[in-house]
C-alpha positions in Angstrom: -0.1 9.4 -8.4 -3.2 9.6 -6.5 -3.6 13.6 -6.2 -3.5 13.5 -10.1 -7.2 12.8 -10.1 -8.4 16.2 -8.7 -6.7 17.2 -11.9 -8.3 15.3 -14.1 -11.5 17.0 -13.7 -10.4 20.4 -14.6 -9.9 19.4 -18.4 -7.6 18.2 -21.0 -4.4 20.0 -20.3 -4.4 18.5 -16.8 -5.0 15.3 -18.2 -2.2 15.6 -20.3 0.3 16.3 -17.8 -0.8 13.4 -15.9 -0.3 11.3 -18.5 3.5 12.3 -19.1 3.9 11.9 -14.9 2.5 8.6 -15.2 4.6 7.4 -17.6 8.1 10.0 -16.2 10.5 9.5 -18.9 9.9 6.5 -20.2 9.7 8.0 -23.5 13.6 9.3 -23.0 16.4 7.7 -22.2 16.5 5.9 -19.5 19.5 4.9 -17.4 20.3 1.4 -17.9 21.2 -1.4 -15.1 24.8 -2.8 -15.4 24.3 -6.1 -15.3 20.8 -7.7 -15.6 19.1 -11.5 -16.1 15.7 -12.6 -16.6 15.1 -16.1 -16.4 11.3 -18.0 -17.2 11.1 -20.1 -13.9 10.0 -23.5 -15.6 5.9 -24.6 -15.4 5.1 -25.9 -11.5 7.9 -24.0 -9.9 6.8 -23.6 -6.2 8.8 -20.3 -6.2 7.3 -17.6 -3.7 6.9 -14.6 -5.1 8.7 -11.5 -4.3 10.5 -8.2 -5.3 13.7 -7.5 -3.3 15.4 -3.8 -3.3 19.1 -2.5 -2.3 20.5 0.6 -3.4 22.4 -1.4 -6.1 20.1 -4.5 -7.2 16.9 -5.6 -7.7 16.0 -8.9 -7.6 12.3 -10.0 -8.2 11.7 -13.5 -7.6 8.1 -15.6 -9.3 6.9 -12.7 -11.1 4.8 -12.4 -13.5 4.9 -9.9 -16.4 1.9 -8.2 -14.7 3.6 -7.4 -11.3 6.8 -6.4 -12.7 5.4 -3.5 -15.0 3.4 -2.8 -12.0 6.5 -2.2 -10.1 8.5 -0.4 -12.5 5.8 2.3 -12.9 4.7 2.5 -9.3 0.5 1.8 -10.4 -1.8 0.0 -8.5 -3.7 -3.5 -10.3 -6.5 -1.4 -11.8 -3.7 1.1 -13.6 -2.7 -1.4 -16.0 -4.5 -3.3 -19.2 -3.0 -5.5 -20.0 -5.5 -7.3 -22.3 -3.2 -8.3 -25.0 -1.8 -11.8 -25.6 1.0 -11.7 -23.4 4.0 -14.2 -22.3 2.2 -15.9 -19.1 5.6 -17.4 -17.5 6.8 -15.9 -14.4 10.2 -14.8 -14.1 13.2 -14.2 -11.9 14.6 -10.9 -12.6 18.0 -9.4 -11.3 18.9 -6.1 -12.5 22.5 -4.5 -10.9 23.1 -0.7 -11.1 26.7 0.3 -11.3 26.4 2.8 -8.1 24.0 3.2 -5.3 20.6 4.5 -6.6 17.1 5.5 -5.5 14.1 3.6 -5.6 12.8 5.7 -8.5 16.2 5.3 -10.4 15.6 1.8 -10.3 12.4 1.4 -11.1 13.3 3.6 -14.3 16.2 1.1 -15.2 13.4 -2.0 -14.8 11.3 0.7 -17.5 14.3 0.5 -19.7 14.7 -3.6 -19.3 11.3 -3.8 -20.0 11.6 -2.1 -23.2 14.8 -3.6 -24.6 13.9 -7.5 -23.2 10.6 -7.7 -23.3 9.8 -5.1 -26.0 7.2 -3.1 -24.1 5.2 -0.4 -26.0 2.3 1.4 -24.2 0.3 4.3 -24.1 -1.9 6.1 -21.3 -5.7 6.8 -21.2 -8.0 8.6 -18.5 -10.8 6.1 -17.4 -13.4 5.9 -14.9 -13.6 2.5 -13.0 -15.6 1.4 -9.8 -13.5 0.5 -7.3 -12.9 0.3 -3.7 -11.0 2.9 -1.4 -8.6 2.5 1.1 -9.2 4.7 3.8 -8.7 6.4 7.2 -10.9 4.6 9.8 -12.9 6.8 12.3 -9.6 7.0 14.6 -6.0 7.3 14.3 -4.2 4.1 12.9 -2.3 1.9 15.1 0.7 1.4 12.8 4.7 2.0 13.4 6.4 4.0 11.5 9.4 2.1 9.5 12.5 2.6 7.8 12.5 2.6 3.5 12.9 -0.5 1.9 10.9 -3.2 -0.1 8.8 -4.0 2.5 6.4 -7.1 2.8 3.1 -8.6 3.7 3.1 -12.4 4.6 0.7 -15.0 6.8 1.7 -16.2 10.2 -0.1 -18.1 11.6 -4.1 -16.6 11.4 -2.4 -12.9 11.4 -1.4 -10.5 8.6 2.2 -9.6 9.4 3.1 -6.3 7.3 6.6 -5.0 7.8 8.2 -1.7 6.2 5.2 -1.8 4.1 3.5 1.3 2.3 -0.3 2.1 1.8 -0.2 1.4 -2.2 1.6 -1.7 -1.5 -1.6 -2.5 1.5 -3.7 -2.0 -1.0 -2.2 -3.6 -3.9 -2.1 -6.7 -1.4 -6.0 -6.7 -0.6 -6.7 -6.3 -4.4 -4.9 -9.8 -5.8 -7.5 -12.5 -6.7 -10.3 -13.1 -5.9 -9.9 -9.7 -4.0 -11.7 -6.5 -5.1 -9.2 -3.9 -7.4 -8.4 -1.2 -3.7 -7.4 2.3 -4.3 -4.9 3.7 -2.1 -6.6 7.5 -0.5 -5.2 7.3 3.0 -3.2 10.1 2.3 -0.4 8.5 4.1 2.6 8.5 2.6 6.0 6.6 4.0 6.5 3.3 5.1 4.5 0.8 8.2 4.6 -2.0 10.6 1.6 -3.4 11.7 -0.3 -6.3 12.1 -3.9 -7.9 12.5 -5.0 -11.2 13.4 -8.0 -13.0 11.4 -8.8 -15.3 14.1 -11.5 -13.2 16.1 -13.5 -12.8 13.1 -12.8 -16.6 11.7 -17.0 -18.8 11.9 -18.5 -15.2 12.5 -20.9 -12.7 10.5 -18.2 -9.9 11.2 -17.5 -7.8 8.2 -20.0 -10.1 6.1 -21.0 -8.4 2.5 -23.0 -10.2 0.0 -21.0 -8.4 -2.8 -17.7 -9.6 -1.7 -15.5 -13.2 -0.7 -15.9 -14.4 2.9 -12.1 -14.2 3.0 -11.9 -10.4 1.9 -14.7 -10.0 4.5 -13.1 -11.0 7.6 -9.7 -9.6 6.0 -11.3 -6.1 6.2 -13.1 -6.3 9.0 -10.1 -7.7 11.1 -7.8 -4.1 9.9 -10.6 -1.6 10.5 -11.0 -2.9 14.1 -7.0 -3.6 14.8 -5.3 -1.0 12.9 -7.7 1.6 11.8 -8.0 1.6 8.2 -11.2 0.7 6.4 -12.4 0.0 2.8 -15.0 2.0 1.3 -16.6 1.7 -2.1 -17.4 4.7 -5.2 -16.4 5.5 -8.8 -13.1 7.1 -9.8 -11.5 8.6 -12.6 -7.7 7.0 -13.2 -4.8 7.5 -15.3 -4.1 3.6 -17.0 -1.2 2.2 -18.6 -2.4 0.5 -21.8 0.3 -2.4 -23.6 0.0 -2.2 -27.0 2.9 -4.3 -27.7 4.8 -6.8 -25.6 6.9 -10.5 -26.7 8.9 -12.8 -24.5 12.4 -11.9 -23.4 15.1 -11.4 -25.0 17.9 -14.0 -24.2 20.6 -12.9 -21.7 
């Protein structure tokens, strides 16, 4: 996704191709999940949220609409616009294939779901946005290399745990509210274990910025130090999804 933008700038054919990447074949066919449920948690529900992957099932639990188009297109917060009146309930999804499949074979199966249940129409557009980066520190970064899978980043305690956890997902993570939108350009691709702990930085000026939360602050400053990866800021050009058209789900 992210090496499309050196193509944007050399005009419209390249920005045309992106587009259709962006999107895959969501325009075709798309195979189709054997068995699948979506479910409107009721109003209150303390549900964590969470998106859960075998080769056979997904299962995405608390989610709003947001995060699972998110998912099913593999785009970062500041990909999608969303600014149409749109069903605000979050969901449990469970979607079983009929044989083992990819990753990417399931995320095109949610495309399909999203189109037959929740009636999804959308279109693509180049913008440029301001956001911030998610970069390679000044030295190699202290992070395990991990098997695939879903991955996840959770609290414990005053630490950041992040297990089996990508670098679009790290910086999908740092961009939810009242966080900055973060672009992924580490250039590292695969799957992470690491971990840093908040608690050195926790009553101090480390990693203060006027221009940012306190929280985000020490959050940054905390994995630059411990891990190695930093957060820069400057303008780039992005390929967005756009809704057009979207209604509640279908029933079961």
């Amino acid at each position: 996704m992210y090496s499309f933008r050196c193509f944007l700038k050399r005009g419209t054919t390249f920005r045309y191709v992106s587009a259709v990447l962006l999107l895959g074949s969501a325009c075709a066919a798309q195979p189709a999940f054997e068995v699948a449920s979506v479910k409107a948690l009721p109003a209150g529900d303390r549900v964590s949220q969470s998106i859960t992957t075998s080769p056979r099932r997904v299962w995405m639990q608390a989610v709003p609409l947001s995060e699972c188009i998110l998912w099913a297109y593999g785009l970062g917060d500041y990909q999608l616009d969303l600014s149409i009146p749109s069903p605000s309930e979050r969901y449990e999804i469970i979607g079983q294939a009929s044989a083992d499949a990819s990753e990417q074979e399931l995320k095109g199966m949610m495309k399909r779901l999203l189109a037959d249940r929740f009636q999804l129409k959308s279109h693509v557009e180049n913008r440029t946005v301001l956001a911030r980066v998610l970069i390679q520190g000044s030295r190699k970064p202290k992070m395990e290399t991990a098997a695939e899978g879903g991955g996840s980043i959770r609290p414990q305690g005053t630490a950041i745990v992040a297990e089996a956890v990508s670098m679009p997902q790290l910086a999908r993570f740092l961009s939810r509210p009242p966080r900055f939108n973060i672009v992924d350009q580490t250039g590292l691709e695969g799957r992470f274990n690491f971990r840093f702990d908040l608690r050195p930085y926790m009553g101090t000026e480390a990693g203060s910025s006027s221009d940012m939360p306190r929280e985000m602050s020490v959050m940054i400053a905390a994995m630059e130090d411990q891990v190695g990866l930093k957060v820069a800021s400057r303008k780039i050009e992005v390929t967005m999804l756009v809704v057009d058209h979207v209604a509640s789900p279908s029933d079961n």
